[in-house]
N, C-alpha and C positions, 0 to 999 in steps of 0.2 A: 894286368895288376892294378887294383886300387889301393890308396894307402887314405889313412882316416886316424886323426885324432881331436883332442880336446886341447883352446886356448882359453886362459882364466880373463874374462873380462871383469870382473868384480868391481875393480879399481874404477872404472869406469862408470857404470852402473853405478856407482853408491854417489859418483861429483854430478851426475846429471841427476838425482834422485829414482833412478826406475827400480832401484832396490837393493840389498846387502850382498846378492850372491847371483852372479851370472857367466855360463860357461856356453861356449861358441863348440858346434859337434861339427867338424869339416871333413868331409870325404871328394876326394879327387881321383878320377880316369888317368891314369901315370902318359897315357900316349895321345889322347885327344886335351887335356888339361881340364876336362870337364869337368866342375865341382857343385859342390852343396854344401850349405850353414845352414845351422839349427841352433837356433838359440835357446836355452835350458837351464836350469839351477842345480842340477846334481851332474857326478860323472860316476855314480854309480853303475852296476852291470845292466841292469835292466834298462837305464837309458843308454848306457852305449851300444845294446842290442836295438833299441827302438832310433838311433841316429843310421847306424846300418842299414837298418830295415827301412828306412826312408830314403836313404841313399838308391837302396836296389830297386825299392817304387818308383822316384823321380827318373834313375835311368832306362827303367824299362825289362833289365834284365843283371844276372851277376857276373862280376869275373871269376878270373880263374883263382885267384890271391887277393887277400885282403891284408896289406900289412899295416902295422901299429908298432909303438916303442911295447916294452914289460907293462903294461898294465895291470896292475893289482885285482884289478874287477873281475881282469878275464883268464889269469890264470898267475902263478908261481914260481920264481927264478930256483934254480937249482943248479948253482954255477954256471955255466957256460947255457947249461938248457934252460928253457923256460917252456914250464909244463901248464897246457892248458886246462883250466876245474872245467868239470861235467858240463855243467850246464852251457859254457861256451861252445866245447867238442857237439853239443845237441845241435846250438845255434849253426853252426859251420856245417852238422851233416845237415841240416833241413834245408839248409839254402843249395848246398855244394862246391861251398866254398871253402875254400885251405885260408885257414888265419894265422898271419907267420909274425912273429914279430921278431924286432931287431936285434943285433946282438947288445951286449952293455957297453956304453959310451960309445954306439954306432949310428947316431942320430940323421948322421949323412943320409943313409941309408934311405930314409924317408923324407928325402928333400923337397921332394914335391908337393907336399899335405905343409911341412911348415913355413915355406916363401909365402903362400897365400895369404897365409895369417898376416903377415903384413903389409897385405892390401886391406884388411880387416881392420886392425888398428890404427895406420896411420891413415887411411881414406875412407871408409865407410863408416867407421863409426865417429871421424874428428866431423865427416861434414855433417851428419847428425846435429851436432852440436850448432851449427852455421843453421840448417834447413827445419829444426825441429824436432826437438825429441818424442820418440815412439811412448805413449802414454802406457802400453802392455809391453810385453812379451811377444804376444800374439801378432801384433802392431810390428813388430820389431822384426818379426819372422818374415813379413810380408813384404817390407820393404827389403830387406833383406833379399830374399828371392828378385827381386826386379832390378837391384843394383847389380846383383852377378848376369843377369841375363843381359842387362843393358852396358853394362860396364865390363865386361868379363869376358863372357862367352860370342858376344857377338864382335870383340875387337880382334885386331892382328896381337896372336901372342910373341912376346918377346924372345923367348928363346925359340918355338916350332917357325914361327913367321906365317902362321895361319891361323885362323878364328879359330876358338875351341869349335862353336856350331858346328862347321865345314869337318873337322877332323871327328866330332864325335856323329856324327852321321854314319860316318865309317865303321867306325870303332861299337858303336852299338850293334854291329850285326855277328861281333865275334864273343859278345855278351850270352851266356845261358840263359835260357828260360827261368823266370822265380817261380817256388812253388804255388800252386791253385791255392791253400791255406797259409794264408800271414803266421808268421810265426807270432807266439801271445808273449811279446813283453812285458805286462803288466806285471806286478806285484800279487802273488798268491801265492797265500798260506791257509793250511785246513790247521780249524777249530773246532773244540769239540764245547756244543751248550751247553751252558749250566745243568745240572737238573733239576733244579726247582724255579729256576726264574729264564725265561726266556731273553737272553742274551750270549753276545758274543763280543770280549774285547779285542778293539785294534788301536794300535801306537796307543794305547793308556786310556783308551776311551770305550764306552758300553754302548753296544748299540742291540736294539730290541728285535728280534727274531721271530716268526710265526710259533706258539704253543708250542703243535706238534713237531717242532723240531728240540726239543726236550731233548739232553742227554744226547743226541745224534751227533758226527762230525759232517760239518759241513766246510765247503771250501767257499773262502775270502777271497776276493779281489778287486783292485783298486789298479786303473789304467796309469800309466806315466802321464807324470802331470797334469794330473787329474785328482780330484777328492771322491770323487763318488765311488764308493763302496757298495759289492754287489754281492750278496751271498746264495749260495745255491745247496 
């Protein structure tokens, strides 16, 4: 089992000036302690599927469970159930994974995805502050990465009494294979051009289309955090 959610750094980000809105995507191995940050500005569906989908990159392969609290992004409480929307249920068959989330007010439950978090807040991001702050996002990702692997992953954990490294050594071989095809988190939506002027509006803005795509639908796409729009 892995479990994976979202910490609001915002507060953070806006005293150091890196900007108004920033969210921490953390996924963690439940038995080796092995984890991943991603640092991001939205916790929309399409990035919590592009934080998974990095997850199952960095580790090589999936588990058998992926759990989370009710997420709004990824599906809908219905009393006691909570019912996963389509496009999550896609996400989980393409990889092969079961995505469970918790019961309500069972936060225990995924104790291992929210300890970490605060190693996040009170250490990695306070000595920032002491070492330097990350001028991007980008920046921010990088160090990031090298702080869990140096700080993290290669120490004696506190509760296993063993380095994650050592334990997810192990534990990567009882990992599935990810599929040959990444699954496409991007943002797309088909549009249909004008018929007299070659264009196509996205979020309130016109962008200019080849002629003979007149009147045609065509399909929009814009990668997660990312501006470049691509249309086909």
């Amino acid at each position: 089992e892995a479990q994976f959610d979202f910490s609001d750094c915002s507060a953070w980000a806006q005293s150091v000036g890196l900007g108004p809105v920033l969210w921490c995507f953390g996924m963690i191995l439940c038995w080796s302690r092995w984890r991943t940050w991603w640092f991001t500005t939205s916790v929309d569906r399409e990035h919590t599927f592009e934080g998974v989908a990095r997850f199952f990159d960095a580790a090589g392969g999936v588990p058998k469970i992926a759990r989370t609290d009710r997420m709004g992004a990824l599906g809908q409480s219905q009393g006691r159930r909570f019912v996963l929307h389509p496009p999550t249920l896609e996400f989980a068959r393409h990889h092969g994974v079961e995505i469970k989330a918790c019961q309500a007010g069972d936060a225990k439950r995924k104790g291992k995805i929210e300890r970490p978090f605060r190693d996040l807040k009170e250490s990695f991001l306070e000595e920032l502050v002491v070492t330097g702050v990350p001028d991007s996002i980008n920046e921010l990702n990088d160090r990031g990465r090298r702080w869990v692997d140096q700080r993290v992953h290669a120490r004696v954990h506190r509760s296993t009494g063993v380095a994650p490294t050592e334990r997810f050594a192990i534990e990567r071989g009882f990992l599935a294979g990810w599929p040959a095809r990444r699954f496409d988190t991007g943002y797309v939506e088909t549009r249909r051009v004008h018929r007299a002027l070659p264009f196509i509006t996205w979020n309130g803005v016109r962008y200019s289309v080849p002629p003979e795509c007149l009147g045609q639908l065509v399909e929009a796409r814009v990668p997660v955090d990312s501006s470049e729009l691509t249309v086909a």
